[in-house]
C-alpha positions as a Python dict, from the first residue, in 0.01 Angstrom:
ca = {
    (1, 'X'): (0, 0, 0),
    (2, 'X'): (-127, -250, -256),
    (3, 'X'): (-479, -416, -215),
    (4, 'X'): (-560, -737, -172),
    (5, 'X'): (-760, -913, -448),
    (6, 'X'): (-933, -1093, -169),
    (7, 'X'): (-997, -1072, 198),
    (8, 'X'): (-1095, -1369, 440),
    (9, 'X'): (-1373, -1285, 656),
    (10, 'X'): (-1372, -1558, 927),
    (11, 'X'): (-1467, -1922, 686),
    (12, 'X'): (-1494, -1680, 394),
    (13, 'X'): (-1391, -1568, 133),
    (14, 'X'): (-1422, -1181, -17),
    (15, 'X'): (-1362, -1049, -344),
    (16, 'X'): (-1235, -704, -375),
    (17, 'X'): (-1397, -593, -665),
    (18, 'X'): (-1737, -834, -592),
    (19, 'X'): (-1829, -685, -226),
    (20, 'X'): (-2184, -740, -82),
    (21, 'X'): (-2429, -555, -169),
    (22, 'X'): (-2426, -203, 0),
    (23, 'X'): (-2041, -205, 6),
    (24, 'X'): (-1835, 31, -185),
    (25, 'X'): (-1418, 0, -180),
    (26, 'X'): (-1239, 290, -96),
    (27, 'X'): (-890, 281, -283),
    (28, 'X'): (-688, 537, -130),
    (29, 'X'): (-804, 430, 263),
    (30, 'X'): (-808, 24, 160),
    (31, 'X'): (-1126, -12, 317),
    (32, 'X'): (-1472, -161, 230),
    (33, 'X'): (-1728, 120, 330),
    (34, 'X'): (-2070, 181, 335),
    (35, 'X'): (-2175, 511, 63),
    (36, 'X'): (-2134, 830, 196),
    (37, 'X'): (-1836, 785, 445),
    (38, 'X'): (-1543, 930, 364),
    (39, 'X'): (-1209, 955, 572),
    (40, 'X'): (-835, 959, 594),
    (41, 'X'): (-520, 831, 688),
    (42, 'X'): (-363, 1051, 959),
    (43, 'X'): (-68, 790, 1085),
    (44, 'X'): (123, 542, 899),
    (45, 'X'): (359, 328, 1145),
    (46, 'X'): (681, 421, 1202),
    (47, 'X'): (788, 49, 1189),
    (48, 'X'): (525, -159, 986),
    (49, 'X'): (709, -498, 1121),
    (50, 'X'): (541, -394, 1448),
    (51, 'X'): (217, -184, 1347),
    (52, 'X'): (-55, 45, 1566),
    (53, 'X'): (-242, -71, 1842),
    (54, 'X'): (-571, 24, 2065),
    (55, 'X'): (-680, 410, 1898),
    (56, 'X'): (-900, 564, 2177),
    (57, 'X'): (-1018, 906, 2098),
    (58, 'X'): (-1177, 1194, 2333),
    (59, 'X'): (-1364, 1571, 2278),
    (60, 'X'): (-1197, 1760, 2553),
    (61, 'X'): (-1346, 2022, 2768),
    (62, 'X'): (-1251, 2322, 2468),
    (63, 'X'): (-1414, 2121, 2209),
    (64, 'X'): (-1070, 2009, 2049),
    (65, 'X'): (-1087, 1643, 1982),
    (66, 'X'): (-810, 1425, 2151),
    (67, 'X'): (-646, 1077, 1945),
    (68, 'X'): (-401, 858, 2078),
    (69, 'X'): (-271, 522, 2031),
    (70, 'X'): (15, 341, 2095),
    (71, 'X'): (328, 247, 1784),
    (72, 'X'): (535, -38, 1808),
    (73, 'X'): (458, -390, 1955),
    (74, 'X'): (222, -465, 2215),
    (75, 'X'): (310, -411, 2558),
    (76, 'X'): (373, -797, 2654),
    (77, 'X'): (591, -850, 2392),
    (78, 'X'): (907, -791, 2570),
    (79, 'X'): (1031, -627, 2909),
    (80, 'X'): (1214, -347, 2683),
    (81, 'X'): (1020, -38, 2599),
    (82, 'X'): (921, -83, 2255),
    (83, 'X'): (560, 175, 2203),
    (84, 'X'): (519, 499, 2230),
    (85, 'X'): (185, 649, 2319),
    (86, 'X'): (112, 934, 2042),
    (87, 'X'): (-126, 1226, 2071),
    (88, 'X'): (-275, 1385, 1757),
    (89, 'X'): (-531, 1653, 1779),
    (90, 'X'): (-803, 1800, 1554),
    (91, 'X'): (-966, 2145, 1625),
    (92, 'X'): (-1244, 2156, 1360),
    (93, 'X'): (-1394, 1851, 1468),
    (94, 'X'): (-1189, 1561, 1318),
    (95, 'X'): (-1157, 1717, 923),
    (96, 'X'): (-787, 1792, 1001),
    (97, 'X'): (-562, 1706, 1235),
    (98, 'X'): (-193, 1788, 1398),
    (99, 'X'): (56, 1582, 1592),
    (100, 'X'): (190, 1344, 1582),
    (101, 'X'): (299, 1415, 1966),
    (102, 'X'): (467, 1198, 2220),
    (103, 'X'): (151, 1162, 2493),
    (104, 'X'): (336, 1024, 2797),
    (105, 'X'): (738, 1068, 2813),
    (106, 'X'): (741, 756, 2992),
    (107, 'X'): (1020, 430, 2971),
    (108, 'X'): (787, 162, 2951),
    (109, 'X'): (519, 104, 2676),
    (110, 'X'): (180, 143, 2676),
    (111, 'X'): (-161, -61, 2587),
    (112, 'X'): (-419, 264, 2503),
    (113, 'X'): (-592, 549, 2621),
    (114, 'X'): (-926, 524, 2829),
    (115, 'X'): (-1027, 864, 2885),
    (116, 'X'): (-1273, 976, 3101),
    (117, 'X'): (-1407, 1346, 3124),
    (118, 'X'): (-1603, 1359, 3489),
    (119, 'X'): (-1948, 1533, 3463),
    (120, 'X'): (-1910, 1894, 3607),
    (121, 'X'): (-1507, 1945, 3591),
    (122, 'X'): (-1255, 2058, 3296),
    (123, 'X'): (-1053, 1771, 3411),
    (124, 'X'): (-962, 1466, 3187),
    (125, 'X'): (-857, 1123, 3254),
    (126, 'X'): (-655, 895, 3071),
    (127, 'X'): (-657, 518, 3241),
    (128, 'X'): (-485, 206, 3118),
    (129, 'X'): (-272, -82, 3139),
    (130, 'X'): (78, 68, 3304),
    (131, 'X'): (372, -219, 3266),
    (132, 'X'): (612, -22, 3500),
    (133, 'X'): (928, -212, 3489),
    (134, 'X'): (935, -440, 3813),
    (135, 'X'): (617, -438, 3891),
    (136, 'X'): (509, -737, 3587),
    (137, 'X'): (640, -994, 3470),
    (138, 'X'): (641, -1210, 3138),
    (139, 'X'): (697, -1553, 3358),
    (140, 'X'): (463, -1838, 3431),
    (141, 'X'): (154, -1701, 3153),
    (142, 'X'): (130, -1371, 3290),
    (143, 'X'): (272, -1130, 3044),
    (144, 'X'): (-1, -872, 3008),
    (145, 'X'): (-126, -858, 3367),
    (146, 'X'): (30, -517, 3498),
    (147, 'X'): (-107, -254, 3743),
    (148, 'X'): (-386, -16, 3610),
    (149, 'X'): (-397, 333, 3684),
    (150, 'X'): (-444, 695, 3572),
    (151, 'X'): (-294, 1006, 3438),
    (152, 'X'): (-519, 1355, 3465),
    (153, 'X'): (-467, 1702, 3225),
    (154, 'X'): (-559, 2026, 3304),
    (155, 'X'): (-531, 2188, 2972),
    (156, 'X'): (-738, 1984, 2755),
    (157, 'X'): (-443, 1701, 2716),
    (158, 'X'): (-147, 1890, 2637),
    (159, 'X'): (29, 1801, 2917),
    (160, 'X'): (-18, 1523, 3166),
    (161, 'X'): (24, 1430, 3535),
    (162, 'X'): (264, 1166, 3652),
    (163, 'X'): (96, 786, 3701),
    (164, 'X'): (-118, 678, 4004),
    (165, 'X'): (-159, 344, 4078),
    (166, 'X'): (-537, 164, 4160),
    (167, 'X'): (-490, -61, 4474),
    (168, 'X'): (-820, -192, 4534),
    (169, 'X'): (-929, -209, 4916),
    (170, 'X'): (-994, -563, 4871),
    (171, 'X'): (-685, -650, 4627),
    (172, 'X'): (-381, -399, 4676),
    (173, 'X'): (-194, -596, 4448),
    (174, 'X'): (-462, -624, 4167),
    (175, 'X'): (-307, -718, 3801),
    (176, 'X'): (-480, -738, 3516),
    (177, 'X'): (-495, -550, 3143),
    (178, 'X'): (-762, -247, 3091),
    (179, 'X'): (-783, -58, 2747),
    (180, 'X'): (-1212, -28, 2692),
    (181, 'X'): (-1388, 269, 2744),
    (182, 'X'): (-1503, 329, 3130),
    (183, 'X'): (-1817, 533, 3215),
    (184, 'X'): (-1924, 731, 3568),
    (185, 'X'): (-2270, 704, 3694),
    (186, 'X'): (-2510, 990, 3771),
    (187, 'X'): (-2391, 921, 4119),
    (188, 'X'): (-2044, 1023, 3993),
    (189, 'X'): (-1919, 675, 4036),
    (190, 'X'): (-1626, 563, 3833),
    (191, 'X'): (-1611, 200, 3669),
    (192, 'X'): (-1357, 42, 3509),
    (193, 'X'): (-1340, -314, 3320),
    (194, 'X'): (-994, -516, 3381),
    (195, 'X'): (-999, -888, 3318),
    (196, 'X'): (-629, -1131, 3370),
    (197, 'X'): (-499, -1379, 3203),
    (198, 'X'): (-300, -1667, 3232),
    (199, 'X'): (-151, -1809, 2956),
    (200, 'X'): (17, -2105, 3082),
    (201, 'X'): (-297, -2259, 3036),
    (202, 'X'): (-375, -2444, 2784),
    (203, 'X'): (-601, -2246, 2624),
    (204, 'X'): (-589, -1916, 2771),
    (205, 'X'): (-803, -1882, 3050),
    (206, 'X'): (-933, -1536, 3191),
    (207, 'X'): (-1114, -1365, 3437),
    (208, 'X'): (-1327, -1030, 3404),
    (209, 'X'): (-1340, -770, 3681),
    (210, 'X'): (-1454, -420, 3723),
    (211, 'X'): (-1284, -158, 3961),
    (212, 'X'): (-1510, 65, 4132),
    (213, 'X'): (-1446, 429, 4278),
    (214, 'X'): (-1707, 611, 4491),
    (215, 'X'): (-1475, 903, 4512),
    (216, 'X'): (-1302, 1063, 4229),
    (217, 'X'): (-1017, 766, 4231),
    (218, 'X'): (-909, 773, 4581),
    (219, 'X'): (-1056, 479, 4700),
    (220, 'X'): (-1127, 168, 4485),
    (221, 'X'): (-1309, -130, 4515),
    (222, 'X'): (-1223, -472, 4275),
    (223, 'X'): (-1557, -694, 4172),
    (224, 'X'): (-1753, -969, 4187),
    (225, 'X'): (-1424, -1011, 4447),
    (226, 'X'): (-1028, -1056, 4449),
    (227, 'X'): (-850, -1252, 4178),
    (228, 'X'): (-876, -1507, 4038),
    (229, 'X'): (-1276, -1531, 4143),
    (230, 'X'): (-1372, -1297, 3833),
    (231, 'X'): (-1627, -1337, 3600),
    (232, 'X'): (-1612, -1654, 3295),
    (233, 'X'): (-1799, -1792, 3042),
    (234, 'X'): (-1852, -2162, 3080),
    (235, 'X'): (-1675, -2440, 2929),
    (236, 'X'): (-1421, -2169, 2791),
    (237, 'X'): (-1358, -2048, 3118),
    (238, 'X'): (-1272, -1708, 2935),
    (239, 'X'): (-1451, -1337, 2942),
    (240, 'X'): (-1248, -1042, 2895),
    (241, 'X'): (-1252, -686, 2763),
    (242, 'X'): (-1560, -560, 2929),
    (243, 'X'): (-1718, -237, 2889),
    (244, 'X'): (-1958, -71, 3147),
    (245, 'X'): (-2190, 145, 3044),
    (246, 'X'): (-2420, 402, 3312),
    (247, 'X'): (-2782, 383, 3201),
    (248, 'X'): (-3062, 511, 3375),
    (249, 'X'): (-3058, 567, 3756),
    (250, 'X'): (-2861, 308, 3909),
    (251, 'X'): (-2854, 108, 3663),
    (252, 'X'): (-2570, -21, 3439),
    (253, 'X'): (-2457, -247, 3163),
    (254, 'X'): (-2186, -443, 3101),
    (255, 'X'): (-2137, -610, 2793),
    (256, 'X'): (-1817, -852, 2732),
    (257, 'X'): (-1589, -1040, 2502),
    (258, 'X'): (-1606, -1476, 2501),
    (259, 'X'): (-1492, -1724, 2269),
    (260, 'X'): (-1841, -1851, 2286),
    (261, 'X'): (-1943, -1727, 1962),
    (262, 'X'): (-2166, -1491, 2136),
    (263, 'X'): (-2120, -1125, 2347),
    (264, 'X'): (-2229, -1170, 2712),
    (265, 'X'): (-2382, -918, 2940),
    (266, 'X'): (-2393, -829, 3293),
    (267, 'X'): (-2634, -538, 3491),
    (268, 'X'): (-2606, -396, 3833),
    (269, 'X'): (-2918, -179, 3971),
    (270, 'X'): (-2717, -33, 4259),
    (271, 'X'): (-2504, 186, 4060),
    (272, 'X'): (-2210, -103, 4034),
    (273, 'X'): (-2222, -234, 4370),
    (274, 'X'): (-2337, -544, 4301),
    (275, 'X'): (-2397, -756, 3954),
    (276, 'X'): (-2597, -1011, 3818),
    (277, 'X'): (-2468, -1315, 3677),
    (278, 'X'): (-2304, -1288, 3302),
    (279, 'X'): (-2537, -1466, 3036),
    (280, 'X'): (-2502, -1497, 2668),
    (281, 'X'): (-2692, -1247, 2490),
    (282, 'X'): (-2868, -1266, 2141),
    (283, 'X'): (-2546, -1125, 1948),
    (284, 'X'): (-2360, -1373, 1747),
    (285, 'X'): (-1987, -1219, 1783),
    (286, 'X'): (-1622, -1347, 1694),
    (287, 'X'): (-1370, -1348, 1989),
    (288, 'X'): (-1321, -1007, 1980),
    (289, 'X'): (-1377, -707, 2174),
    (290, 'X'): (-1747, -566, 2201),
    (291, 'X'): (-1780, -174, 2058),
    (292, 'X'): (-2005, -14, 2292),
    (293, 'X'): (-2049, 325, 2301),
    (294, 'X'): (-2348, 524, 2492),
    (295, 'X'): (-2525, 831, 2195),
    (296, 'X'): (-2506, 1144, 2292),
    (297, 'X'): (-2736, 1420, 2177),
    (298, 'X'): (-2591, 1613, 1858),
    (299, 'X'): (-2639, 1954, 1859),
    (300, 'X'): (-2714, 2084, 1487),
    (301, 'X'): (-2338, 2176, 1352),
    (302, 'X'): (-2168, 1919, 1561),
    (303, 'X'): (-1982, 1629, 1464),
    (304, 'X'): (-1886, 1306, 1615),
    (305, 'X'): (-1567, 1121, 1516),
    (306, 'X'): (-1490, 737, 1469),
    (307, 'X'): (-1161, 568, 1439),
    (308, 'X'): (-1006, 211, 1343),
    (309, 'X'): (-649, 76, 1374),
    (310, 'X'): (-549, -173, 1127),
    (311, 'X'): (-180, -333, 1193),
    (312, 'X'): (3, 0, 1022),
    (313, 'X'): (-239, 239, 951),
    (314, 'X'): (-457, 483, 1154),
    (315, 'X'): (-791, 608, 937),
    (316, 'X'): (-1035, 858, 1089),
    (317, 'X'): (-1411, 931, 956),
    (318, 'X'): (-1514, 1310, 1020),
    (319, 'X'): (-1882, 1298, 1076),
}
Protein backbone atom coordinates (compact mmCIF):
# COMPACT_ATOMS: atom_id res chain seq x y z
CA UNK A 1 0.00 0.00 0.00
CA UNK A 2 1.22 3.54 -0.63
CA UNK A 3 2.58 5.74 2.29
CA UNK A 4 1.41 8.61 3.55
CA UNK A 5 3.57 11.77 3.19
CA UNK A 6 2.28 12.69 6.58
CA UNK A 7 0.66 11.21 9.60
CA UNK A 8 -1.45 13.12 12.35
CA UNK A 9 -0.46 12.22 15.71
CA UNK A 10 -3.29 13.55 17.96
CA UNK A 11 -2.90 17.97 17.34
CA UNK A 12 0.09 17.06 15.16
CA UNK A 13 1.44 16.84 12.47
CA UNK A 14 4.27 14.09 11.16
CA UNK A 15 6.38 14.07 8.28
CA UNK A 16 7.29 10.83 6.76
CA UNK A 17 10.57 11.41 5.71
CA UNK A 18 11.33 14.11 8.87
CA UNK A 19 10.49 11.58 11.94
CA UNK A 20 11.78 12.40 15.48
CA UNK A 21 14.78 11.73 16.36
CA UNK A 22 15.38 7.94 17.12
CA UNK A 23 12.75 6.97 14.49
CA UNK A 24 13.55 5.12 11.42
CA UNK A 25 10.58 4.31 8.60
CA UNK A 26 10.21 0.96 7.60
CA UNK A 27 8.92 0.90 3.86
CA UNK A 28 7.83 -2.48 3.23
CA UNK A 29 5.83 -2.79 6.95
CA UNK A 30 4.60 1.21 6.73
CA UNK A 31 5.66 1.71 10.09
CA UNK A 32 7.81 4.25 12.06
CA UNK A 33 10.23 2.01 14.22
CA UNK A 34 12.78 2.33 16.56
CA UNK A 35 16.57 0.76 14.98
CA UNK A 36 16.97 -2.68 15.25
CA UNK A 37 13.31 -4.03 15.00
CA UNK A 38 12.48 -5.73 12.21
CA UNK A 39 9.13 -7.63 11.34
CA UNK A 40 6.51 -8.70 8.89
CA UNK A 41 3.26 -8.74 7.52
CA UNK A 42 1.63 -12.15 8.08
CA UNK A 43 -2.28 -11.10 7.23
CA UNK A 44 -3.60 -8.66 4.87
CA UNK A 45 -7.60 -8.34 5.23
CA UNK A 46 -9.68 -10.20 3.28
CA UNK A 47 -12.01 -7.15 2.89
CA UNK A 48 -10.01 -3.84 3.52
CA UNK A 49 -13.58 -1.84 3.59
CA UNK A 50 -13.88 -3.63 6.96
CA UNK A 51 -10.17 -4.26 8.26
CA UNK A 52 -8.58 -6.46 11.43
CA UNK A 53 -9.45 -6.06 14.82
CA UNK A 54 -8.12 -6.94 18.57
CA UNK A 55 -4.65 -9.41 17.69
CA UNK A 56 -4.09 -11.32 21.02
CA UNK A 57 -1.29 -13.72 20.88
CA UNK A 58 -0.28 -16.79 23.31
CA UNK A 59 3.01 -19.42 23.78
CA UNK A 60 1.14 -22.61 24.34
CA UNK A 61 2.08 -25.39 26.59
CA UNK A 62 4.56 -27.09 23.46
CA UNK A 63 6.25 -23.88 22.99
CA UNK A 64 4.37 -23.13 19.59
CA UNK A 65 3.21 -19.58 19.67
CA UNK A 66 -0.63 -19.04 19.20
CA UNK A 67 -2.12 -15.57 17.01
CA UNK A 68 -5.54 -14.79 16.50
CA UNK A 69 -7.67 -11.96 15.66
CA UNK A 70 -10.79 -11.34 14.34
CA UNK A 71 -11.50 -10.07 10.07
CA UNK A 72 -14.33 -8.18 9.13
CA UNK A 73 -16.27 -5.47 11.12
CA UNK A 74 -16.55 -5.23 14.69
CA UNK A 75 -18.90 -7.29 16.45
CA UNK A 76 -21.63 -4.43 17.15
CA UNK A 77 -21.81 -3.47 13.84
CA UNK A 78 -24.71 -5.50 12.83
CA UNK A 79 -26.77 -8.61 14.18
CA UNK A 80 -25.40 -10.64 10.97
CA UNK A 81 -22.21 -12.54 11.36
CA UNK A 82 -19.74 -10.54 9.67
CA UNK A 83 -15.84 -11.69 11.50
CA UNK A 84 -14.24 -14.56 11.60
CA UNK A 85 -11.83 -15.39 14.38
CA UNK A 86 -8.42 -16.61 12.59
CA UNK A 87 -5.67 -18.71 14.10
CA UNK A 88 -2.11 -18.48 12.72
CA UNK A 89 0.70 -20.29 14.35
CA UNK A 90 4.51 -20.00 14.48
CA UNK A 91 6.77 -22.92 15.70
CA UNK A 92 10.23 -21.26 15.75
CA UNK A 93 9.22 -18.61 17.92
CA UNK A 94 7.40 -15.98 15.77
CA UNK A 95 10.20 -15.87 12.57
CA UNK A 96 7.60 -17.78 10.46
CA UNK A 97 4.33 -18.52 10.65
CA UNK A 98 1.27 -20.83 9.14
CA UNK A 99 -2.47 -20.40 9.02
CA UNK A 100 -4.40 -18.61 8.30
CA UNK A 101 -7.05 -21.04 10.18
CA UNK A 102 -10.65 -20.55 11.06
CA UNK A 103 -10.28 -20.51 15.24
CA UNK A 104 -13.94 -20.97 16.27
CA UNK A 105 -16.52 -22.44 13.54
CA UNK A 106 -19.01 -20.41 15.15
CA UNK A 107 -22.25 -18.15 13.45
CA UNK A 108 -21.79 -15.12 15.24
CA UNK A 109 -18.64 -12.84 15.22
CA UNK A 110 -16.19 -12.32 17.54
CA UNK A 111 -14.31 -9.30 19.52
CA UNK A 112 -10.60 -11.18 20.34
CA UNK A 113 -8.83 -13.72 22.04
CA UNK A 114 -7.92 -13.48 25.87
CA UNK A 115 -6.02 -16.44 26.56
CA UNK A 116 -5.11 -17.67 29.67
CA UNK A 117 -2.66 -20.68 30.33
CA UNK A 118 -3.42 -21.75 34.27
CA UNK A 119 -0.16 -22.30 36.28
CA UNK A 120 0.39 -26.16 36.62
CA UNK A 121 -1.99 -27.56 33.63
CA UNK A 122 -1.45 -28.03 29.66
CA UNK A 123 -4.78 -26.46 29.41
CA UNK A 124 -5.48 -23.12 27.54
CA UNK A 125 -8.13 -20.63 27.69
CA UNK A 126 -9.46 -18.40 25.25
CA UNK A 127 -12.16 -15.74 26.93
CA UNK A 128 -14.01 -12.94 25.22
CA UNK A 129 -16.88 -11.01 24.23
CA UNK A 130 -19.52 -13.88 22.78
CA UNK A 131 -22.57 -11.94 20.81
CA UNK A 132 -24.66 -15.22 20.56
CA UNK A 133 -27.58 -14.30 18.52
CA UNK A 134 -30.56 -13.59 21.03
CA UNK A 135 -28.87 -13.12 23.79
CA UNK A 136 -27.73 -9.00 22.74
CA UNK A 137 -29.09 -6.59 21.30
CA UNK A 138 -28.15 -3.38 19.20
CA UNK A 139 -31.37 -1.37 20.77
CA UNK A 140 -31.53 1.46 23.25
CA UNK A 141 -27.20 2.13 23.28
CA UNK A 142 -26.34 -1.26 24.02
CA UNK A 143 -24.76 -2.77 21.01
CA UNK A 144 -21.53 -4.22 22.35
CA UNK A 145 -22.73 -5.45 25.74
CA UNK A 146 -22.99 -9.37 25.19
CA UNK A 147 -22.30 -12.32 27.57
CA UNK A 148 -18.57 -13.18 28.28
CA UNK A 149 -17.34 -16.52 28.47
CA UNK A 150 -14.72 -19.16 27.57
CA UNK A 151 -13.52 -21.74 25.22
CA UNK A 152 -10.59 -24.36 26.56
CA UNK A 153 -7.95 -26.61 24.09
CA UNK A 154 -6.32 -29.55 24.91
CA UNK A 155 -3.83 -29.74 22.17
CA UNK A 156 -2.10 -26.55 22.32
CA UNK A 157 -5.15 -24.64 20.31
CA UNK A 158 -5.81 -26.75 17.48
CA UNK A 159 -9.03 -27.52 18.34
CA UNK A 160 -11.44 -25.94 20.76
CA UNK A 161 -14.30 -26.68 23.20
CA UNK A 162 -17.79 -25.43 22.66
CA UNK A 163 -18.68 -21.84 24.62
CA UNK A 164 -19.51 -21.55 28.39
CA UNK A 165 -21.19 -18.79 29.59
CA UNK A 166 -19.95 -16.56 33.01
CA UNK A 167 -23.12 -15.94 35.18
CA UNK A 168 -21.85 -14.19 38.05
CA UNK A 169 -23.43 -15.27 41.54
CA UNK A 170 -24.34 -11.80 42.09
CA UNK A 171 -25.39 -10.85 38.32
CA UNK A 172 -26.58 -14.03 36.25
CA UNK A 173 -27.39 -11.87 33.57
CA UNK A 174 -24.08 -9.83 33.47
CA UNK A 175 -23.42 -7.94 29.91
CA UNK A 176 -20.68 -6.19 29.12
CA UNK A 177 -17.54 -6.34 26.36
CA UNK A 178 -14.06 -8.13 27.49
CA UNK A 179 -11.05 -8.38 24.98
CA UNK A 180 -7.71 -7.34 27.54
CA UNK A 181 -5.47 -9.72 28.78
CA UNK A 182 -6.69 -11.48 32.25
CA UNK A 183 -4.15 -12.83 34.79
CA UNK A 184 -4.59 -15.70 37.81
CA UNK A 185 -3.12 -15.08 41.14
CA UNK A 186 -0.66 -17.30 43.02
CA UNK A 187 -3.80 -18.37 44.73
CA UNK A 188 -4.94 -19.66 41.31
CA UNK A 189 -7.61 -17.07 41.15
CA UNK A 190 -8.90 -16.02 37.80
CA UNK A 191 -9.69 -12.21 36.97
CA UNK A 192 -11.19 -10.82 34.25
CA UNK A 193 -11.82 -6.98 33.21
CA UNK A 194 -15.42 -6.32 31.48
CA UNK A 195 -16.71 -2.77 31.51
CA UNK A 196 -20.61 -1.77 29.59
CA UNK A 197 -21.63 0.75 27.79
CA UNK A 198 -24.45 2.67 26.95
CA UNK A 199 -24.49 4.64 24.12
CA UNK A 200 -27.70 6.33 24.20
CA UNK A 201 -26.02 8.66 26.24
CA UNK A 202 -24.87 11.49 25.21
CA UNK A 203 -21.52 10.95 25.42
CA UNK A 204 -20.96 7.43 25.99
CA UNK A 205 -20.99 6.57 29.41
CA UNK A 206 -19.36 3.28 30.91
CA UNK A 207 -18.81 1.26 33.71
CA UNK A 208 -15.65 -1.03 34.56
CA UNK A 209 -16.01 -4.38 36.31
CA UNK A 210 -13.89 -7.34 36.99
CA UNK A 211 -15.23 -11.03 37.18
CA UNK A 212 -13.70 -13.10 39.70
CA UNK A 213 -13.32 -17.06 39.86
CA UNK A 214 -11.98 -18.85 42.98
CA UNK A 215 -12.34 -22.09 41.17
CA UNK A 216 -11.12 -22.82 37.77
CA UNK A 217 -14.39 -20.94 36.15
CA UNK A 218 -17.13 -22.66 37.87
CA UNK A 219 -18.18 -20.16 40.08
CA UNK A 220 -17.86 -16.39 39.41
CA UNK A 221 -18.17 -13.41 41.25
CA UNK A 222 -18.90 -9.67 39.36
CA UNK A 223 -17.07 -6.45 41.21
CA UNK A 224 -17.09 -3.58 43.00
CA UNK A 225 -21.01 -5.07 42.60
CA UNK A 226 -23.89 -5.70 39.92
CA UNK A 227 -24.40 -3.34 36.99
CA UNK A 228 -24.56 -0.47 36.48
CA UNK A 229 -22.60 0.34 40.04
CA UNK A 230 -19.08 -0.25 38.23
CA UNK A 231 -16.18 1.67 38.40
CA UNK A 232 -15.94 5.64 36.51
CA UNK A 233 -13.84 8.33 36.19
CA UNK A 234 -15.39 11.58 37.26
CA UNK A 235 -16.96 14.19 35.28
CA UNK A 236 -16.64 11.69 32.22
CA UNK A 237 -18.42 9.17 33.96
CA UNK A 238 -16.38 6.67 31.66
CA UNK A 239 -13.52 3.82 32.52
CA UNK A 240 -13.27 0.89 30.42
CA UNK A 241 -10.85 -1.71 29.09
CA UNK A 242 -9.18 -2.70 32.27
CA UNK A 243 -6.41 -5.00 32.71
CA UNK A 244 -5.55 -6.87 36.01
CA UNK A 245 -2.41 -7.78 36.63
CA UNK A 246 -1.26 -10.53 39.83
CA UNK A 247 1.74 -9.00 41.59
CA UNK A 248 3.19 -10.11 44.61
CA UNK A 249 1.19 -12.12 47.22
CA UNK A 250 -2.21 -10.94 47.24
CA UNK A 251 -1.73 -8.22 45.68
CA UNK A 252 -2.91 -6.91 42.27
CA UNK A 253 -3.09 -4.11 39.79
CA UNK A 254 -5.44 -2.83 37.70
CA UNK A 255 -4.73 -0.26 35.37
CA UNK A 256 -7.64 1.31 33.00
CA UNK A 257 -8.67 3.30 30.01
CA UNK A 258 -10.53 7.19 30.63
CA UNK A 259 -11.07 10.01 28.49
CA UNK A 260 -9.41 11.95 31.19
CA UNK A 261 -6.27 12.40 29.46
CA UNK A 262 -4.71 10.19 31.96
CA UNK A 263 -4.59 6.01 32.70
CA UNK A 264 -6.19 5.24 36.10
CA UNK A 265 -5.35 2.50 38.48
CA UNK A 266 -6.93 0.35 40.95
CA UNK A 267 -5.14 -2.40 43.70
CA UNK A 268 -6.68 -5.08 45.75
CA UNK A 269 -4.41 -6.74 48.65
CA UNK A 270 -6.77 -9.69 49.12
CA UNK A 271 -6.05 -11.37 45.97
CA UNK A 272 -9.19 -9.46 44.08
CA UNK A 273 -11.66 -9.60 46.70
CA UNK A 274 -11.90 -6.30 47.38
CA UNK A 275 -10.43 -2.91 45.59
CA UNK A 276 -9.46 0.39 46.31
CA UNK A 277 -10.89 3.30 44.77
CA UNK A 278 -9.68 4.14 40.95
CA UNK A 279 -7.36 7.35 40.89
CA UNK A 280 -5.59 8.99 38.08
CA UNK A 281 -2.14 7.98 37.85
CA UNK A 282 1.00 9.97 36.62
CA UNK A 283 0.61 8.68 32.84
CA UNK A 284 -0.60 11.18 30.42
CA UNK A 285 -2.61 8.74 27.89
CA UNK A 286 -5.13 9.29 24.87
CA UNK A 287 -8.55 7.49 25.22
CA UNK A 288 -7.28 4.40 24.41
CA UNK A 289 -6.66 1.12 25.82
CA UNK A 290 -3.70 0.71 28.41
CA UNK A 291 -0.85 -2.10 27.17
CA UNK A 292 0.02 -3.87 30.21
CA UNK A 293 1.81 -6.78 30.18
CA UNK A 294 3.61 -8.54 33.37
CA UNK A 295 7.92 -9.63 32.14
CA UNK A 296 8.66 -12.82 32.33
CA UNK A 297 12.14 -14.21 32.79
CA UNK A 298 13.90 -15.01 29.29
CA UNK A 299 15.77 -17.91 29.23
CA UNK A 300 19.04 -17.39 26.97
CA UNK A 301 17.72 -18.63 23.28
CA UNK A 302 14.19 -17.61 23.88
CA UNK A 303 12.18 -15.15 22.25
CA UNK A 304 9.19 -13.14 23.03
CA UNK A 305 6.78 -11.92 20.32
CA UNK A 306 4.79 -8.54 19.91
CA UNK A 307 1.98 -7.76 17.61
CA UNK A 308 -0.13 -4.63 16.27
CA UNK A 309 -3.32 -4.47 14.17
CA UNK A 310 -3.68 -1.55 12.00
CA UNK A 311 -7.27 -1.33 10.10
CA UNK A 312 -5.99 -4.05 7.22
CA UNK A 313 -2.87 -5.28 8.12
CA UNK A 314 -1.47 -7.67 10.78
CA UNK A 315 2.61 -7.07 11.42
CA UNK A 316 4.49 -9.26 13.91
CA UNK A 317 8.13 -8.42 15.49
CA UNK A 318 10.18 -11.76 16.22
CA UNK A 319 12.27 -10.94 19.18
Amino acid sequence: MPLLEQVRIATGTVESAALPTNLQLDPHLGLACVPGLSGQVVHNARDPEKGLFESRGARMPNGDYLLMFPDGNHYGRTHEKDNDMLAYRSRDRGRTWEGPQLAFDINYSQHGFIPLYPAGSERVYAFGTQPIPGMWTRERGLQENAPIGFRYSDDHGHAWSEVRLIRPANDPGFRGMSVMRMTETARGTWLVGSHEGDWSYKPLITRQYVLRSEDRGDTWDLLPGVRHGGWHAPPMGRMDEGCPLAAEGDEVYLLARTPTGRLWDLRSRDDGRTWSDPKPTSMVHPDAPPMLFPLPTVEPGSASITMSTPRANMWVWPA
